[in-house]
C-alpha positions as CSV (number, residue, x, y, z in Angstrom):
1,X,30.0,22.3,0.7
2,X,30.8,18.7,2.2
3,X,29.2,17.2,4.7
4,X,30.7,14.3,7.3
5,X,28.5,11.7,7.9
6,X,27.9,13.4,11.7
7,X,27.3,16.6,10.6
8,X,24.4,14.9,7.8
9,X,23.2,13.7,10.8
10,X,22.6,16.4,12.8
11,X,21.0,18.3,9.5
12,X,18.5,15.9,8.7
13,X,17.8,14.3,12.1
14,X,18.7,10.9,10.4
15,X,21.0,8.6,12.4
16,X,24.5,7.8,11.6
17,X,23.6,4.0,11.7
18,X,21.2,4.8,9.6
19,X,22.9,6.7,6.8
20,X,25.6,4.0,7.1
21,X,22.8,1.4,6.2
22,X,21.6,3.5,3.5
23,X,25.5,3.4,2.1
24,X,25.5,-0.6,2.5
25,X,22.5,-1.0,0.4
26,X,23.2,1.1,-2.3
27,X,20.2,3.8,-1.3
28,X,22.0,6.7,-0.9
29,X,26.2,6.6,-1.6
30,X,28.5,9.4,-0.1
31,X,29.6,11.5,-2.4
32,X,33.8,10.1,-0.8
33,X,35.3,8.3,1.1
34,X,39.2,8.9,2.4
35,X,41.8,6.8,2.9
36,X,40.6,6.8,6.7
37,X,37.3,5.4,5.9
38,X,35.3,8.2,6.5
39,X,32.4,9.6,4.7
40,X,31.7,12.8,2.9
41,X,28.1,14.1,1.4
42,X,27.5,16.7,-1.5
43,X,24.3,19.0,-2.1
44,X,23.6,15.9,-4.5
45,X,23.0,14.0,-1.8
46,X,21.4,16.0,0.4
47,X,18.7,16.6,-2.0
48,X,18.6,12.8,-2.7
49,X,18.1,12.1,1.1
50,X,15.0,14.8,1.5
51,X,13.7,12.9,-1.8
52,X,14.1,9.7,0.5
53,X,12.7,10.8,3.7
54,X,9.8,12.6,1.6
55,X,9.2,9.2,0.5
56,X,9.4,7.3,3.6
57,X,6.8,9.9,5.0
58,X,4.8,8.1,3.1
59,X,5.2,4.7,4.2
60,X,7.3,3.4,1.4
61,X,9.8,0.7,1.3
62,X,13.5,1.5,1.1
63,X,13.5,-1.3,-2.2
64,X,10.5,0.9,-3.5
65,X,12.5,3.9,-3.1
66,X,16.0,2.9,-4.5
67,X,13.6,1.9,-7.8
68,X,12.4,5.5,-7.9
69,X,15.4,7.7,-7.8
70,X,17.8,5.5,-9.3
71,X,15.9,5.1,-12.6
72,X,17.0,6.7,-15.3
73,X,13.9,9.1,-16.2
74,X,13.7,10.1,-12.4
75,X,13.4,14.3,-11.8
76,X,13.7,15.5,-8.6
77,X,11.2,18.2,-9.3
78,X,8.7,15.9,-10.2
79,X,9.2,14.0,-7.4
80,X,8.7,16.7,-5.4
81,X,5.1,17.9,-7.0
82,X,4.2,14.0,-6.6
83,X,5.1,14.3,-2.9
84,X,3.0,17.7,-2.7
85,X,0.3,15.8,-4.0
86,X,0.5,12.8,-1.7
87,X,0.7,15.1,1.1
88,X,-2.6,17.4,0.7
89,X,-4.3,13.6,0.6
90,X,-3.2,12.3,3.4
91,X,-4.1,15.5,5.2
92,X,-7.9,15.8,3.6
93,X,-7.6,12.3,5.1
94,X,-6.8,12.7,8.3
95,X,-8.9,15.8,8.7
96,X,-11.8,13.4,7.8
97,X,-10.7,10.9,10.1
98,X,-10.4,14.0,13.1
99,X,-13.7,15.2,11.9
100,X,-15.5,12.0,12.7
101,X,-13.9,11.7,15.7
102,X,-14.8,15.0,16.7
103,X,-18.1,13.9,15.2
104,X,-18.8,10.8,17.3
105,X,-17.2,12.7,21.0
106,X,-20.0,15.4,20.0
107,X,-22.6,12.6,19.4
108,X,-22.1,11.2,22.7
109,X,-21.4,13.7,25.0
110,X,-24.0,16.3,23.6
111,X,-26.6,13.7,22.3
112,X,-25.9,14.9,18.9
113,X,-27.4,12.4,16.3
114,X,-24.4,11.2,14.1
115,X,-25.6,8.9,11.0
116,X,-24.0,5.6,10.5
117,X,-22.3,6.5,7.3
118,X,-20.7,9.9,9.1
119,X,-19.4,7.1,11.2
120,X,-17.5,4.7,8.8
121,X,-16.3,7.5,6.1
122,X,-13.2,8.0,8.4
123,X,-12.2,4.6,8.5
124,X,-13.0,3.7,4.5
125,X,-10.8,6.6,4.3
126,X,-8.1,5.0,6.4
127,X,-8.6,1.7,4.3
128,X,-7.7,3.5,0.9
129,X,-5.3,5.4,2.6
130,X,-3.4,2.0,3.6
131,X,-3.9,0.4,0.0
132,X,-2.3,3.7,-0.9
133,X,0.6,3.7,0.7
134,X,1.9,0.0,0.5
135,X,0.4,-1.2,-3.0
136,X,-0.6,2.3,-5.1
137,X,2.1,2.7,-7.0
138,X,2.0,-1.3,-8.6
139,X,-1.2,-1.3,-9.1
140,X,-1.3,2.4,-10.7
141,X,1.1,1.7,-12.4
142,X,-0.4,-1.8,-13.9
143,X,-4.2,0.0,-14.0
144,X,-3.3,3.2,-14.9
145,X,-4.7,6.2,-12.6
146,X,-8.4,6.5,-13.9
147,X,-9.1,2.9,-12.6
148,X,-7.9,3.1,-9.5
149,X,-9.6,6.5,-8.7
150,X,-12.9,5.2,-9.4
151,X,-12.5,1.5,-7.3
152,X,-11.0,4.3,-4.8
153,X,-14.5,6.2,-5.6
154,X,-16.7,3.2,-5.1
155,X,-15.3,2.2,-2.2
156,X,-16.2,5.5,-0.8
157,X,-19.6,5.4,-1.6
158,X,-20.1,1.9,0.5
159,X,-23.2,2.3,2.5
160,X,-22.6,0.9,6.1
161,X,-24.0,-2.2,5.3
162,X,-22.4,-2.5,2.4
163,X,-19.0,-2.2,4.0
164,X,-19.5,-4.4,6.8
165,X,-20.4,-6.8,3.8
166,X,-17.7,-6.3,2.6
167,X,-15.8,-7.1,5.7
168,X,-17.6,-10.2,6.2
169,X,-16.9,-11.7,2.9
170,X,-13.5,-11.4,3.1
171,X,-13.6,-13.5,6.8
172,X,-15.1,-15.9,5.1
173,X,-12.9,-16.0,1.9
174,X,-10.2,-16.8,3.9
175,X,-11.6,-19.1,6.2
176,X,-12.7,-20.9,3.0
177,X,-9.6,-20.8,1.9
178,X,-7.7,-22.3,4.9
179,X,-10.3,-25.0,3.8
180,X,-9.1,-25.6,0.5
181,X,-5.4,-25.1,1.2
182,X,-6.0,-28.3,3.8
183,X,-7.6,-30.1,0.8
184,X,-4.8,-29.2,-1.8
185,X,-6.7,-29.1,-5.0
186,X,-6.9,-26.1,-6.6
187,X,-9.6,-27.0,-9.2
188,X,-11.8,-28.6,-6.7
189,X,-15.6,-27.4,-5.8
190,X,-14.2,-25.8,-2.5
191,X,-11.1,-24.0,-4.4
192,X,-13.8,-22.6,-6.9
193,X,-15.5,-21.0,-4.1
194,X,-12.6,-19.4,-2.7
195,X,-12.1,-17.7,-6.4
196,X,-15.8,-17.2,-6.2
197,X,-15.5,-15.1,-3.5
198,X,-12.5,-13.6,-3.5
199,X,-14.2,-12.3,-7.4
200,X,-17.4,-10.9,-4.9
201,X,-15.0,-9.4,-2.4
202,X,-13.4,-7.2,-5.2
203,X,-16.6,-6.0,-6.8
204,X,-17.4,-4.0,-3.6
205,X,-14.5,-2.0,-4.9
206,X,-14.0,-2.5,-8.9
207,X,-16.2,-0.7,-11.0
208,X,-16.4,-3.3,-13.7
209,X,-15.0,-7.0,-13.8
210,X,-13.2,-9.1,-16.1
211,X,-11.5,-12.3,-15.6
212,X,-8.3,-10.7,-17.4
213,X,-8.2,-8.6,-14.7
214,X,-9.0,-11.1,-12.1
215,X,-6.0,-13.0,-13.0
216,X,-3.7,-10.5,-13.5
217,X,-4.2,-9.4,-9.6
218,X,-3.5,-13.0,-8.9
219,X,-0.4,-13.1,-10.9
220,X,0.5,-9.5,-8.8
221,X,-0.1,-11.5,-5.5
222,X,2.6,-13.7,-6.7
223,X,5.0,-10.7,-8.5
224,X,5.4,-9.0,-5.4
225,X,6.1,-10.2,-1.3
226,X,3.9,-7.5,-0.1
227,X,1.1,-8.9,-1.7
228,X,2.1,-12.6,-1.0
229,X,2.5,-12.2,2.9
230,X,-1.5,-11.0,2.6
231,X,-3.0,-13.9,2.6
232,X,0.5,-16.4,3.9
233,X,0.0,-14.1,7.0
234,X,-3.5,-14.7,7.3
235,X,-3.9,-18.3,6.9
236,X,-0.6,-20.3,6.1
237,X,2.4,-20.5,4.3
238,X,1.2,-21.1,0.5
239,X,-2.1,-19.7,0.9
240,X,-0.9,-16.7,-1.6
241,X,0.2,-19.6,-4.3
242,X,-2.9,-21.4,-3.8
243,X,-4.9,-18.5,-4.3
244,X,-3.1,-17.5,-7.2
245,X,-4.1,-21.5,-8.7
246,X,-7.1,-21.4,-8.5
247,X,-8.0,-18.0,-9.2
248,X,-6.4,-19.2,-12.7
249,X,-8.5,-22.3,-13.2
250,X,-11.6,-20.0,-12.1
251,X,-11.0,-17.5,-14.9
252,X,-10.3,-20.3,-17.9
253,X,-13.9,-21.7,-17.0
């Protein structure tokens, strides 16, 4: 059975402008085209367009995407258990998010004591939740599955002074480095800091340290835009680059 590019529409609840962009960028092709210019979809790709909007229900960039299901060792029923997966988290997640909520409306209007880590497990939650969705699959797949879990793990187990530590730190990181950036030398006492404690901030969430691993997260800061706008966003244009400097001079001392 064929599909026009209106009828797909009206299926998956995808616009046609939208399918049309996915056609100009290579994401998902119709199956034809006529002579008139107009498009016609397969089953194929209406299983490769839940596969997409699977993924984007997870936050996922359309780049990240086309790398998925175009390479070669991709299997759509894979794909699927991965999204099943991903899924059940982010639901345990936002139940624990509605749960403290729940927690803290209960706390105020029924003067029921709430501890100060029942109040913060929602939102570290939330924080590995975001990681999750916009860097977890690089850094899985650059740290394998077992690391991440247990930074993921640590994180968790933050006390609430420990996380608002943690929050402090990295305030201070980048004002420190908006500092250094100004000064423009990346081997300087002041861009030693800034590797300093940008090294502190990640041992609230890194089981064990290394500088091999120090500078290949810098290196990933540069590898990817997602992780470059962090810190260009945050302080200046460059920031990311200078990070990544003297981060590198840090870990040859």
């Amino acid at each position: 059975m064929e599909y026009t590019i209106q009828e797909l529409a009206q299926l998956s609840g995808v616009s046609t402008r939208t399918l049309r962009y996915y056609d100009e960028i290579g994401l998902l092709k119709p199956a034809r085209t006529n002579e008139a210019g107009y498009r016609f979809y397969g089953q194929f790709e209406v299983d490769m367009l839940q596969q997409i909007l699977f993924y984007r229900a997870l936050d996922m960039k359309l780049a990240t995407i086309q790398d998925i299901i175009q390479a070669p060792d991709f299997r759509p029923t894979e794909a699927l258990k991965t999204h099943h997966a991903a899924l059940l988290k982010r639901k345990e997640q936002l139940e624990k998010i509605l749960q403290t909520v729940e927690k803290t409306i209960q706390s105020i209007e029924e003067e029921r004591p709430m501890t100060n880590e029942e109040k913060f497990n929602g939102f570290k939650e939330k924080l590995i939740e975001d990681n999750e969705k916009q860097y977890g699959h690089e850094i899985r797949t650059k740290y394998g599955d077992e690391k991440v879990d247990a930074s993921n793990a640590k994180l968790m187990n933050l006390t609430e002074e420990q996380f608002k530590a943690m929050q402090q730190l990295e305030q201070q990181l980048l004002d420190r480095l908006k500092e250094a950036l100004e000064m423009g030398n990346t081997k300087s006492d002041v861009a030693m800091e800034v590797a300093e404690l940008h090294k502190r901030w990640l041992c609230f969430s890194w089981s064990q340290y290394s500088k091999e691993a120090h500078a290949g997260i810098a290196q990933m800061y540069l590898a990817d835009e997602r992780f470059t706008s962090y810190y260009d966003e945050r302080v200046s244009k460059g920031a990311t680059q200078f990070l990544h400097d003297a981060i590198i001079n840090y870990t040859k001392k």
